[in-house]
SEFIZA-3560 file (N, C-alpha, C; in Angstrom, 3 decimals):
REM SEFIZA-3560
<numar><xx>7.036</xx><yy>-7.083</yy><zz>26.562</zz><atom>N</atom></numar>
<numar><xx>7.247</xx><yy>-6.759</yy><zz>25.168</zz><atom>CA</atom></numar>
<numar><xx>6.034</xx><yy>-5.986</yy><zz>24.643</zz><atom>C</atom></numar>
<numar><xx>6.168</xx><yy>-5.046</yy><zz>23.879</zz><atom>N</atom></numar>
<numar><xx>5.017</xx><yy>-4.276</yy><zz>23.409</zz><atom>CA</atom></numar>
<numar><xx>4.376</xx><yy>-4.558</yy><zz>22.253</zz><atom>C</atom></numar>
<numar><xx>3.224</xx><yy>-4.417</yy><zz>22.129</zz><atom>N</atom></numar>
<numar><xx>2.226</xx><yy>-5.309</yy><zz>21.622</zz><atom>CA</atom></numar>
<numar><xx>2.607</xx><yy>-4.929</yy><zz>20.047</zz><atom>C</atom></numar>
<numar><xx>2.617</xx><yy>-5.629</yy><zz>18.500</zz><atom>N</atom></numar>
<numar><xx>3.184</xx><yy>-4.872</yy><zz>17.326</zz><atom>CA</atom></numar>
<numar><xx>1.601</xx><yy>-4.029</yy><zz>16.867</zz><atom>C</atom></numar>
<numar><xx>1.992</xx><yy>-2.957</yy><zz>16.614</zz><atom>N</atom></numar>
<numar><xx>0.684</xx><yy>-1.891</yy><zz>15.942</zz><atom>CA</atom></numar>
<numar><xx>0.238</xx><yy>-2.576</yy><zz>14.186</zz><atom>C</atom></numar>
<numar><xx>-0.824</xx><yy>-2.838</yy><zz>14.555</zz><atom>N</atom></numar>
<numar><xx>-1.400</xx><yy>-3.561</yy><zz>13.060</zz><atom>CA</atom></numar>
<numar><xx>-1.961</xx><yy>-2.590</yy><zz>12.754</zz><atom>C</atom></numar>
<numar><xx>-1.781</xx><yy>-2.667</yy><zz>11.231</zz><atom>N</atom></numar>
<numar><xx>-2.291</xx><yy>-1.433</yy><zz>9.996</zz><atom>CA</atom></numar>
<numar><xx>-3.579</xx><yy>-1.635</yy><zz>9.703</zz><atom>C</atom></numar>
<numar><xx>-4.485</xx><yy>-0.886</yy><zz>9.472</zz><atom>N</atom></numar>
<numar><xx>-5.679</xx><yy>-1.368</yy><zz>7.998</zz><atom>CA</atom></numar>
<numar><xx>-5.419</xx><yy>-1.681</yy><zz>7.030</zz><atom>C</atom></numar>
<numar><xx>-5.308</xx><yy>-2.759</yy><zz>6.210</zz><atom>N</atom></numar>
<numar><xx>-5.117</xx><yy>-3.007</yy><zz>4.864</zz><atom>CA</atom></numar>
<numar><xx>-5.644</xx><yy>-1.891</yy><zz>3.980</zz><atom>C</atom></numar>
<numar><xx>-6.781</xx><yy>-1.277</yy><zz>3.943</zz><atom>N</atom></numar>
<numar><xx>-7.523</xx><yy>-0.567</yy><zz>3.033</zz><atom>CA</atom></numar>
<numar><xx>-6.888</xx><yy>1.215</yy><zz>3.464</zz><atom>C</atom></numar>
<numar><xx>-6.754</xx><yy>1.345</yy><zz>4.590</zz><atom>N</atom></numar>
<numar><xx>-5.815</xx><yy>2.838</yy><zz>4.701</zz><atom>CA</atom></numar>
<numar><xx>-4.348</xx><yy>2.716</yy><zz>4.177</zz><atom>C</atom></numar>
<numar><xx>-3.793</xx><yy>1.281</yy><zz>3.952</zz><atom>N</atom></numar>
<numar><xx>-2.429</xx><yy>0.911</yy><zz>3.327</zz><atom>CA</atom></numar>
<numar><xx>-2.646</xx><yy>1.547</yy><zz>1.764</zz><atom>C</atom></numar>
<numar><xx>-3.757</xx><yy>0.658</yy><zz>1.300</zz><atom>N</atom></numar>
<numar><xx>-4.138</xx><yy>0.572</yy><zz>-0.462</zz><atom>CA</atom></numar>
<numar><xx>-4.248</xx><yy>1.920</yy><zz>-0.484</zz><atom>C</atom></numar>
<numar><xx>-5.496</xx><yy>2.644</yy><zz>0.296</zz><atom>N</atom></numar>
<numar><xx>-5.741</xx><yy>3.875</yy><zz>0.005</zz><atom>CA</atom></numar>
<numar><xx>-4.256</xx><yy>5.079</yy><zz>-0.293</zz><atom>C</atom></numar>
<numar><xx>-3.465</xx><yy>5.418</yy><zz>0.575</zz><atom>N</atom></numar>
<numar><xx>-2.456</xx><yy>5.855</yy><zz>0.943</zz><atom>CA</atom></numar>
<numar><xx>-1.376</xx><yy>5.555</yy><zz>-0.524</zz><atom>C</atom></numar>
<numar><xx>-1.111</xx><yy>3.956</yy><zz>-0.672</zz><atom>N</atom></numar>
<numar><xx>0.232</xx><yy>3.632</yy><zz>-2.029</zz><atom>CA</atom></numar>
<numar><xx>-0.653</xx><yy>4.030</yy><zz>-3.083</zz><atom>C</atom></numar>
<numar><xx>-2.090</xx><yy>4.241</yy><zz>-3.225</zz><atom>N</atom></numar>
<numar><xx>-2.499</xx><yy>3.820</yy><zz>-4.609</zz><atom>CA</atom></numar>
<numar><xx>-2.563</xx><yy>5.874</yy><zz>-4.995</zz><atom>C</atom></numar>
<numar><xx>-2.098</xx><yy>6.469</yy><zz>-3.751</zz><atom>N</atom></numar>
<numar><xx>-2.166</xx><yy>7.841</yy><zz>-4.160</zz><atom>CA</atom></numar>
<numar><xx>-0.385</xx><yy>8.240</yy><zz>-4.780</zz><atom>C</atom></numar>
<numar><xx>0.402</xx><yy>7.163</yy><zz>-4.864</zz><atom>N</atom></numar>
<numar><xx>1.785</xx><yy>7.541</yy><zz>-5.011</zz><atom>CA</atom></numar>
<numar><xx>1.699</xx><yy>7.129</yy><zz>-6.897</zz><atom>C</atom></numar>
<numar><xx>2.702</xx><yy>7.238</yy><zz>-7.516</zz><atom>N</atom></numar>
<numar><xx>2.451</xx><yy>7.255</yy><zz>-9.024</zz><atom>CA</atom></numar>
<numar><xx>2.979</xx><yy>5.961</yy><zz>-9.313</zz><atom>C</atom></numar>
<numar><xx>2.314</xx><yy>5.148</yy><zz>-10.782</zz><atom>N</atom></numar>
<numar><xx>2.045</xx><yy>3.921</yy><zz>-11.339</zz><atom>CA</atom></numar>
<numar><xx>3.930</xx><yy>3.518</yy><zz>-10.752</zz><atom>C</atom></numar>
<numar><xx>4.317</xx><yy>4.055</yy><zz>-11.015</zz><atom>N</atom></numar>
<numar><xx>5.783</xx><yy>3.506</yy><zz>-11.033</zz><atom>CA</atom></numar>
<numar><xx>6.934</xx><yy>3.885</yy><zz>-9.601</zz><atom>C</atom></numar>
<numar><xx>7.035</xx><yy>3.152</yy><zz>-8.494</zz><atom>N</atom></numar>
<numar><xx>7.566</xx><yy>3.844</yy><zz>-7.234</zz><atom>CA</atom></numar>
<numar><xx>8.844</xx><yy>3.070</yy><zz>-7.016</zz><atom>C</atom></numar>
<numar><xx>9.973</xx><yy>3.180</yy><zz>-6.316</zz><atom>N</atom></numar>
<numar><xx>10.757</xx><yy>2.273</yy><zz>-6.277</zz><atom>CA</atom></numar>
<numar><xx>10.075</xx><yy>1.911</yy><zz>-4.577</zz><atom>C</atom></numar>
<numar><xx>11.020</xx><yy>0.905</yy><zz>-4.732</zz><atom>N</atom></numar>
<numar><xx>10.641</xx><yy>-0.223</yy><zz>-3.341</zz><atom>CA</atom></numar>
<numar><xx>10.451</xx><yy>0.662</yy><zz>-1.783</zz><atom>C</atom></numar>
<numar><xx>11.731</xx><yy>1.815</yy><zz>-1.774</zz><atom>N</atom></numar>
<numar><xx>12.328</xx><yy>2.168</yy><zz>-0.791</zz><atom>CA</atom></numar>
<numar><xx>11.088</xx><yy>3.434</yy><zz>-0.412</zz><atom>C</atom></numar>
<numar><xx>10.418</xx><yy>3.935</yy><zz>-1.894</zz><atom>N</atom></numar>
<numar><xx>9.193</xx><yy>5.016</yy><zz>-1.371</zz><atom>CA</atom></numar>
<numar><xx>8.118</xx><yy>4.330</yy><zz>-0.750</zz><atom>C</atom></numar>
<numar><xx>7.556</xx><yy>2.608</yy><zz>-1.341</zz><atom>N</atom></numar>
<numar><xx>7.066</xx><yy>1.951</yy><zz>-0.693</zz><atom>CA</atom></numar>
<numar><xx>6.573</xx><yy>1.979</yy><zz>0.796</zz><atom>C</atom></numar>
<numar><xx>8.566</xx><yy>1.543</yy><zz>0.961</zz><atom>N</atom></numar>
<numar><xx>8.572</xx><yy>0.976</yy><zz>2.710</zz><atom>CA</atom></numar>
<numar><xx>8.735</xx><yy>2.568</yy><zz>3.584</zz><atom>C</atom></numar>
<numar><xx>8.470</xx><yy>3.535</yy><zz>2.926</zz><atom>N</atom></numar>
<numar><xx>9.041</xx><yy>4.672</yy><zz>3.405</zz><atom>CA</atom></numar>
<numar><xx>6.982</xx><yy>4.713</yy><zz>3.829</zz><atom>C</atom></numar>
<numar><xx>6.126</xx><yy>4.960</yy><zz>3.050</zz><atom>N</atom></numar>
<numar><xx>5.137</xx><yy>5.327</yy><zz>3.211</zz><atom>CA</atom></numar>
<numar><xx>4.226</xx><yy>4.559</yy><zz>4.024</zz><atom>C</atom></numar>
<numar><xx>4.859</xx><yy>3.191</yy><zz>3.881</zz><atom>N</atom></numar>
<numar><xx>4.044</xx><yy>2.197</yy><zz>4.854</zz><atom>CA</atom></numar>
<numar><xx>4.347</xx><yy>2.440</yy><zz>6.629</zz><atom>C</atom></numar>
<numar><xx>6.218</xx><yy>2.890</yy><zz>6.495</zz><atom>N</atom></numar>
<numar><xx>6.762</xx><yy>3.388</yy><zz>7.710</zz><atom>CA</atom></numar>
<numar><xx>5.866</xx><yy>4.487</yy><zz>7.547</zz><atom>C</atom></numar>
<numar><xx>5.823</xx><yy>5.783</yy><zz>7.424</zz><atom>N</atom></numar>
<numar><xx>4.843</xx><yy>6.760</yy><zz>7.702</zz><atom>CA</atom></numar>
<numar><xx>3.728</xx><yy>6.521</yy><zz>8.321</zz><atom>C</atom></numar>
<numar><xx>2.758</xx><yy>5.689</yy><zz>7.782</zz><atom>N</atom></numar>
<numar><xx>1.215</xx><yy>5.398</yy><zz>8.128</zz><atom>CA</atom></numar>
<numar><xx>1.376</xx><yy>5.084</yy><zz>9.397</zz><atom>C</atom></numar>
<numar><xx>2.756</xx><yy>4.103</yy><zz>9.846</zz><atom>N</atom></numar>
<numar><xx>2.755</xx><yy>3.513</yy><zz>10.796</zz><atom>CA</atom></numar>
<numar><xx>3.041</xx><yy>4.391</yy><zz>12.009</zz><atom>C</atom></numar>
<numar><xx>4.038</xx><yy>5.138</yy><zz>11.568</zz><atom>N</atom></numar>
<numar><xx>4.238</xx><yy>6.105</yy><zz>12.505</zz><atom>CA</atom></numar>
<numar><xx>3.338</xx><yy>7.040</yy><zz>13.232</zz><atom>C</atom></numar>
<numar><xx>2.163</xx><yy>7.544</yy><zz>12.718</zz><atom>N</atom></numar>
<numar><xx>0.851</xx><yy>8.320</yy><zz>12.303</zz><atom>CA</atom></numar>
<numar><xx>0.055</xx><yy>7.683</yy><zz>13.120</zz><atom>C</atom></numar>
<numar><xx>-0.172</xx><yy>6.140</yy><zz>12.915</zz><atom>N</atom></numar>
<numar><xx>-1.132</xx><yy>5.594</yy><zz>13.977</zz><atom>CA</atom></numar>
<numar><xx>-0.087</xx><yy>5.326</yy><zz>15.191</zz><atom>C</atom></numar>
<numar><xx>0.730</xx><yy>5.505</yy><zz>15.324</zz><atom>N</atom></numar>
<numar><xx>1.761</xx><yy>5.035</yy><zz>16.509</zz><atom>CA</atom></numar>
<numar><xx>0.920</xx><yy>6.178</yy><zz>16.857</zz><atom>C</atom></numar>
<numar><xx>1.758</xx><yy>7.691</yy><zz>16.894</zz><atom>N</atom></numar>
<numar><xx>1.375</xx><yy>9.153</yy><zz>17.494</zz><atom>CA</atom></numar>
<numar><xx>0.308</xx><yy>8.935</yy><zz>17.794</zz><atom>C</atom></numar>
<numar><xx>-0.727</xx><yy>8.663</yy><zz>16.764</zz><atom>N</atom></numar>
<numar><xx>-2.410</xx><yy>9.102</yy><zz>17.454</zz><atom>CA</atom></numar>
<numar><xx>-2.660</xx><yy>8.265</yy><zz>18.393</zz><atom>C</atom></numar>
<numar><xx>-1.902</xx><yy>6.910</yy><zz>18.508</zz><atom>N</atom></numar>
<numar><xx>-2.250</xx><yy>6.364</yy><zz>19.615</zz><atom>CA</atom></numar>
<numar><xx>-1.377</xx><yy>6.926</yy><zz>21.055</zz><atom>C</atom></numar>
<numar><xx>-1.160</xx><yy>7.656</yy><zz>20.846</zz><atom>N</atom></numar>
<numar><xx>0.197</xx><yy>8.046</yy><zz>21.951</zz><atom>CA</atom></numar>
<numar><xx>-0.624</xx><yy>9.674</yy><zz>22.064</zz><atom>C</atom></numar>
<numar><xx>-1.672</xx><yy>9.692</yy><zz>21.825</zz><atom>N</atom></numar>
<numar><xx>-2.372</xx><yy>11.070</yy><zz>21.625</zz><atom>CA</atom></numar>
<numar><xx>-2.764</xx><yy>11.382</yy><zz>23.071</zz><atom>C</atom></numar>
<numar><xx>-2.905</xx><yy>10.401</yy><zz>23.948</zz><atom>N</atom></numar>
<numar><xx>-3.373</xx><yy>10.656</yy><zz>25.088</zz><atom>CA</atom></numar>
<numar><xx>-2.270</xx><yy>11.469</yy><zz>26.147</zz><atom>C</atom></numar>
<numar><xx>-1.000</xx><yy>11.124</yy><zz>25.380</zz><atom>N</atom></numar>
<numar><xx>0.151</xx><yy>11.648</yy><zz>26.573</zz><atom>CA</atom></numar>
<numar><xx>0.859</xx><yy>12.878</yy><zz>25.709</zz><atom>C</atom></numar>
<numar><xx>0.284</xx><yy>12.860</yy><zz>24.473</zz><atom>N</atom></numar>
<numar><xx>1.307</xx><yy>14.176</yy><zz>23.338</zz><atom>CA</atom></numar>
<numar><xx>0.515</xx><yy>14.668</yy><zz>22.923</zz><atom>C</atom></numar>
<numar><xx>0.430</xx><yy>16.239</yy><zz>22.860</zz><atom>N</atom></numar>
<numar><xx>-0.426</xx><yy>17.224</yy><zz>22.411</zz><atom>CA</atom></numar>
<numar><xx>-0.519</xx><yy>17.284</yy><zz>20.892</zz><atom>C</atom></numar>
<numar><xx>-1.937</xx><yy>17.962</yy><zz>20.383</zz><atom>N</atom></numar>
<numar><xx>-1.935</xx><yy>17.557</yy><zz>19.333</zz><atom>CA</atom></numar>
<numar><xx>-0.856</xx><yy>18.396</yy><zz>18.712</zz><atom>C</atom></numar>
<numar><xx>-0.362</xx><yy>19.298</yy><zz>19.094</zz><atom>N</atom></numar>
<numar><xx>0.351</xx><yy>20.803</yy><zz>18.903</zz><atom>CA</atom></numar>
<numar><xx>1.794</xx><yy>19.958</yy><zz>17.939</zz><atom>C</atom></numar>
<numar><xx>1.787</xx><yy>19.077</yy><zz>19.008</zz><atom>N</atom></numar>
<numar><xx>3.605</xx><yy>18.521</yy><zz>19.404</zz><atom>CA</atom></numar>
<numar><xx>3.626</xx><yy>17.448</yy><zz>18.044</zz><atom>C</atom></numar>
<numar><xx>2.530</xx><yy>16.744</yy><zz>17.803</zz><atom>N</atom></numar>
<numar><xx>2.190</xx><yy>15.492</yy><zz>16.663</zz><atom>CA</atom></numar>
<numar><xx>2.720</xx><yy>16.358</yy><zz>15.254</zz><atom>C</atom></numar>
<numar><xx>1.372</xx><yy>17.435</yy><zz>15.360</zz><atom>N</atom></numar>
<numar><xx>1.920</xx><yy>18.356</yy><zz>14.216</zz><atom>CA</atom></numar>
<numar><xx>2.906</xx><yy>18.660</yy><zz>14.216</zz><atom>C</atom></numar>
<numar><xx>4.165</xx><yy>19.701</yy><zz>14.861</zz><atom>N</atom></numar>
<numar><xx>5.361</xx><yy>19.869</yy><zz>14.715</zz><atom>CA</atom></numar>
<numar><xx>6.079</xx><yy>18.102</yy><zz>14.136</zz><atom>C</atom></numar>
<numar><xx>5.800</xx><yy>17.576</yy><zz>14.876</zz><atom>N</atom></numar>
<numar><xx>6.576</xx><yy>16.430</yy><zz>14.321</zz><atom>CA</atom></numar>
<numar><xx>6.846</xx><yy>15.811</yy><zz>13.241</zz><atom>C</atom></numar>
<numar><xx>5.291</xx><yy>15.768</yy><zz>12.638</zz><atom>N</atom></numar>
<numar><xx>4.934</xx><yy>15.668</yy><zz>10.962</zz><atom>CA</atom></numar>
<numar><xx>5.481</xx><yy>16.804</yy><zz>10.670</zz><atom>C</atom></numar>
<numar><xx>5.423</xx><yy>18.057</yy><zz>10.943</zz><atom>N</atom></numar>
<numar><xx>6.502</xx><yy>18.948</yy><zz>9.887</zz><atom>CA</atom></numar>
<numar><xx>7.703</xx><yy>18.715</yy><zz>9.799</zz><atom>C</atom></numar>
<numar><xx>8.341</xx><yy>18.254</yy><zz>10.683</zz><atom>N</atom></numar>
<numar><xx>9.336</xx><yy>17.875</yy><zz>10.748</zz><atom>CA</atom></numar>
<numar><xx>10.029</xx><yy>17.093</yy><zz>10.373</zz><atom>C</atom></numar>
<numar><xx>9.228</xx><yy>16.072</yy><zz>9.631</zz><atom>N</atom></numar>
<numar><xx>9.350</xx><yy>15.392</yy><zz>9.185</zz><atom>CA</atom></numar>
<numar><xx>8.816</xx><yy>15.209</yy><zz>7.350</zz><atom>C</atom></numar>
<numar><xx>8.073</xx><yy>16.581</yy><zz>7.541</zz><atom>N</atom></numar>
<numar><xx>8.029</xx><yy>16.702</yy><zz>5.860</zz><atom>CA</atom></numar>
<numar><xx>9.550</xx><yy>17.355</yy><zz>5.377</zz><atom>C</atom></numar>
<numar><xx>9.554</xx><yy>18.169</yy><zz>6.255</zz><atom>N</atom></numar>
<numar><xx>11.249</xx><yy>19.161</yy><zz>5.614</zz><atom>CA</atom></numar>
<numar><xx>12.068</xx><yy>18.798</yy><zz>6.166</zz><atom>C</atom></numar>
<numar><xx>12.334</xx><yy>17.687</yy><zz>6.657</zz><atom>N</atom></numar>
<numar><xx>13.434</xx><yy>16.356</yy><zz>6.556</zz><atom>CA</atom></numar>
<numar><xx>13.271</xx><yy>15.385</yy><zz>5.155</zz><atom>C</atom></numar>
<numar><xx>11.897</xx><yy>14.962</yy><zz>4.960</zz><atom>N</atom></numar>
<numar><xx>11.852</xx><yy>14.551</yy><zz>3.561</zz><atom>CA</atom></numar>
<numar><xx>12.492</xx><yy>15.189</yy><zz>2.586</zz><atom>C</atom></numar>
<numar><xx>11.413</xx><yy>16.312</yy><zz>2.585</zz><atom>N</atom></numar>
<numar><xx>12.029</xx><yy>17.681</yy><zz>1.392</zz><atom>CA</atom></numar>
<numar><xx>13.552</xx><yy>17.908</yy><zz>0.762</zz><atom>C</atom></numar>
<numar><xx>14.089</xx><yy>17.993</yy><zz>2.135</zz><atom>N</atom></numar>
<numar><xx>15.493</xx><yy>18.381</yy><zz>1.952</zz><atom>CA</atom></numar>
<numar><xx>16.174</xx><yy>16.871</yy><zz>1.355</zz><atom>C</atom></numar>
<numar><xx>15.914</xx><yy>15.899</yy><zz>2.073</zz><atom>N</atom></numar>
<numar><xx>16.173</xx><yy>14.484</yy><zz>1.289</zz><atom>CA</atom></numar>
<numar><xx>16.127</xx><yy>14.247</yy><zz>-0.363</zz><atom>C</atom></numar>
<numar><xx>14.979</xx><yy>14.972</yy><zz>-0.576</zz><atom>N</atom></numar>
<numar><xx>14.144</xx><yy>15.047</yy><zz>-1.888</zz><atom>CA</atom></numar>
<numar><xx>15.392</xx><yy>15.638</yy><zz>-2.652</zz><atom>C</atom></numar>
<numar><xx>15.133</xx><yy>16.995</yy><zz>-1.929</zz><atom>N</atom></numar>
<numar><xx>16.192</xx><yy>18.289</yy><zz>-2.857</zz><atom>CA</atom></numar>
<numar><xx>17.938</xx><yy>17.599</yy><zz>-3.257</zz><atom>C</atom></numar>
<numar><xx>18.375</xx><yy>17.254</yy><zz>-2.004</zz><atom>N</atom></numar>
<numar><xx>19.619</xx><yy>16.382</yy><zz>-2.534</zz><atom>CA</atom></numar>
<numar><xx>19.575</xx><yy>15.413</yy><zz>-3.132</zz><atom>C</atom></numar>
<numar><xx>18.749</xx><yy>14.664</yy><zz>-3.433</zz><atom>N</atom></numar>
<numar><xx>18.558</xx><yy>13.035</yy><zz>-4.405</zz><atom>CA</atom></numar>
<numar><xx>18.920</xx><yy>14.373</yy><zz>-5.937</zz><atom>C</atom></numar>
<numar><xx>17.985</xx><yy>15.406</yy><zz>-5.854</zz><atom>N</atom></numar>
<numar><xx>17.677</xx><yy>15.330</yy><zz>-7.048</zz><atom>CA</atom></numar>
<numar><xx>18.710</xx><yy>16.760</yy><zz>-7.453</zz><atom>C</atom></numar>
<numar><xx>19.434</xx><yy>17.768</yy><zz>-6.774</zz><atom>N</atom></numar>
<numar><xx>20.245</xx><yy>18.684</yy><zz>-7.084</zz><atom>CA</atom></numar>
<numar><xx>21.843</xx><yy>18.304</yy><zz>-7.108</zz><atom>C</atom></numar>
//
C-alpha cells in the first residue's frame, strides 16, 4: 500500500488564506487537492521531466478556466 503524502500545515494556510474572505467548500477541497497534487508531481520529479509537470499544470489551469467560463456564462 502506498505510503499517504502529508501536507505542511503552513503551505495549506499560506495557499487558502490567498483565496477571498468568502469561498465555498468545494474551492476549498479543490485547492487543498491541488497542493496535493503539486507535491505528489515534485515528488515523482525524479521519473517526470520538469517540461511534462509544467504542461500538466497548464493543463490543468485551462481545464479550470473553461470550468470557470461555464459556471459563470
Amino acid at each position: 500500500m502506498d505510503e499517504e503524502l502529508l501536507l505542511d500545515k503552513n503551505q495549506v494556510i499560506d495557499s487558502l488564506s490567498q483565496l477571498p474572505d468568502k469561498v465555498s467548500s468545494e474551492e476549498l477541497i479543490e485547492r487543498i487537492l491541488f497542493i496535493k497534487f503539486i507535491q505528489q508531481r515534485l515528488l515523482e520529479t525524479k521519473h517526470v521531466s520538469h517540461a511534462q509537470v509544467m504542461q500538466e499544470l497548464n493543463e490543468l489551469k485551462q481545464q479550470k478556466l473553461a470550468e470557470s467560463a461555464k459556471q459563470n456564462g
